[in-house]
N, C-alpha and C positions, 0 to 999 in steps of 0.2 A: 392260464385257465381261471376263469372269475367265474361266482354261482351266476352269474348274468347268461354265460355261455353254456351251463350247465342245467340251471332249473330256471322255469319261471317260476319266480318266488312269486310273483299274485295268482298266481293258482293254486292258492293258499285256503284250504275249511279247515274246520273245526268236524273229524270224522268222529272220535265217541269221545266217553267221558267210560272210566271202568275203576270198578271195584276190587278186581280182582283176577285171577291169570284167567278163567272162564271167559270174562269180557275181553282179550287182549284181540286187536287184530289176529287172524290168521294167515299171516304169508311170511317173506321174507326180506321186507324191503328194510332198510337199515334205518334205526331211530337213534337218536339225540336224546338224551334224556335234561330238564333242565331244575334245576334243586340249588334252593338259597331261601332264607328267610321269609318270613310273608312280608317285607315292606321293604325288601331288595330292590323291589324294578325288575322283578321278572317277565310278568306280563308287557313290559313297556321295551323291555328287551327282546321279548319272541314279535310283537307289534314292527318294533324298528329293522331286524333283519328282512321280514316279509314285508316288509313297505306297508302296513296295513295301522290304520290308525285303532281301530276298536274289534281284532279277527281276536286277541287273548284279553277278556275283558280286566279291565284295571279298576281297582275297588279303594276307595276312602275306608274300607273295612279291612285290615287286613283278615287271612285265615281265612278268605271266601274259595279258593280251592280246594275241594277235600275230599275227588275224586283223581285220580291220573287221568288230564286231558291228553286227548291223541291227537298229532293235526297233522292233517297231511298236504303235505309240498311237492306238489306238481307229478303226483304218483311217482315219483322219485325214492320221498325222503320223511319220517317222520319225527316231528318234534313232539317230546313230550313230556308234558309238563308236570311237575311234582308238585302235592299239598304242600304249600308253606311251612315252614318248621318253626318253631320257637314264640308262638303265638302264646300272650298270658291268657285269654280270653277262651281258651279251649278249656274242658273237661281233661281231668287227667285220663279218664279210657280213650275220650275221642283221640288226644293225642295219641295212648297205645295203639289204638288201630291204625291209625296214619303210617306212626313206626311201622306196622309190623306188614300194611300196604307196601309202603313205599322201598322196605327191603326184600320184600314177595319179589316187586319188579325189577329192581336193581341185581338180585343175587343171581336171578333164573332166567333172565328176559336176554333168549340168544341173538333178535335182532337186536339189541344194545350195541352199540359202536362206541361212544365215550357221554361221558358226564359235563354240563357246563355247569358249575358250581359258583352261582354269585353271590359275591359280598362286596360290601360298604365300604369304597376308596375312601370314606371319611373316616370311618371308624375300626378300633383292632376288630379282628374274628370273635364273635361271640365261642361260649363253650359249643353251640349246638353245631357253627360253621366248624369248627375245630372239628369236633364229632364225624361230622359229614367228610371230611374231606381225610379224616383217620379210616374210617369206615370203609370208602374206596378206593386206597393203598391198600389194606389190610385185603379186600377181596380183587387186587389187581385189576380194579377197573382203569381204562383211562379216562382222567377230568383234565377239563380246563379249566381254569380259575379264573373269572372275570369279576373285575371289579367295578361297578358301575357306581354314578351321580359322577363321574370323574367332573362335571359342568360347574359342581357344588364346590370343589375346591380350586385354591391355585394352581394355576400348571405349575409353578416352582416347588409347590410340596407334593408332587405327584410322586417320587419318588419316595418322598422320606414317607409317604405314605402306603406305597408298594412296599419297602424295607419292611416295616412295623407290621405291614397282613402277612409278608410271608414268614419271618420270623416265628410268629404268634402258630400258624399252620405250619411250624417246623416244615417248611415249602420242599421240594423234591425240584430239583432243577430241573430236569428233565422236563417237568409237565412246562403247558403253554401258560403262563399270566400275559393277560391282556385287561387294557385301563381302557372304559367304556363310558360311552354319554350317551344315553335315548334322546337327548335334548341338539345334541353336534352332530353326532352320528361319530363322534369320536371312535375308534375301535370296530367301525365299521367292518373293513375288507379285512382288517386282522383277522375277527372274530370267523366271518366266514373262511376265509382261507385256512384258517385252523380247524375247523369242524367240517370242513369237506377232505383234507390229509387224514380226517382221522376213518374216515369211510372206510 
């Protein structure tokens, strides 16, 4: 069973943009939540599952999300997107509100089904990715950890470079790591097949 047979991904908008649990969809259908860095490749990562070249806009700025984008997938499925975290360029309140945003959503939000939580196959986990991925152990969410630009390094250090992210995120076996290219579509059908299991 592939999401091909399951959703049309190009039945893909952009339904709101929200502040807060007031603005949240009201129904039931089951969301993705997606949280990494502002210069992770997140957008290029929600872009590549939907086949969509510019549905999650991708910015030369990072820190340009700073609302929880909602988008909906074939009235199926909702992906949605978190404020980038660890941006110098923010205000220390904007950031506190982002915080206290983005764990409003993650702590209470019952359509939640799991976390896709990406970081830098190039580089260890910053303290914020540590944070983040501490954060949703501690409240039992389930994430997956995807690590993307995997296009940027050698396939032969892909591993020693899986080794050194999970390490760093004191990693939990159990969850899914999956190595990812917006650019190959590397990690492709993994990534799906993992976040449709977690439905």
């Amino acid at each position: 069973m592939t999401q091909e047979t399951l959703l049309n991904t190009h039945n893909a908008s952009i339904l709101l943009s929200a502040a807060n649990k007031s603005h949240y969809p009201q129904d039931d259908l089951p969301e993705v939540a997606l949280a990494g860095r502002s210069n992770v490749g997140k957008s290029s990562f929600i872009n590549t599952l939907l086949g969509r070249k510019k549905l999650a806009r991708t910015s030369s700025k990072p820190g340009k999300t700073q609302l929880l984008n909602f988008y909906n997938i074939d009235d199926k499925l909702r992906f949605v997107d978190v404020p980038g975290y660890g941006y110098a360029k923010v205000s220390k309140t904007e950031r506190a509100k982002w915080g206290k945003m983005i764990e409003e959503y993650l702590v209470t939000r019952d359509n939640l089904r799991v976390v896709v939580s990406l970081v830098d196959l190039r580089h260890e986990p910053t303290a914020d990715d540590v944070q983040m991925y501490d954060f949703l152990k501690y409240y039992e969410i389930p994430v997956i950890v995807v690590a993307t630009k995997a296009d940027k390094v050698p396939r032969g250090k892909w591993n020693k470079q899986e080794a050194l992210i999970k390490k760093k995120l004191n990693f939990d076996q159990a969850d899914s790591f999956i190595v990812f290219s917006s650019e190959t579509k590397e990690g492709y059908d993994l990534a799906w097949n993992t976040i449709l299991e977690n439905l």
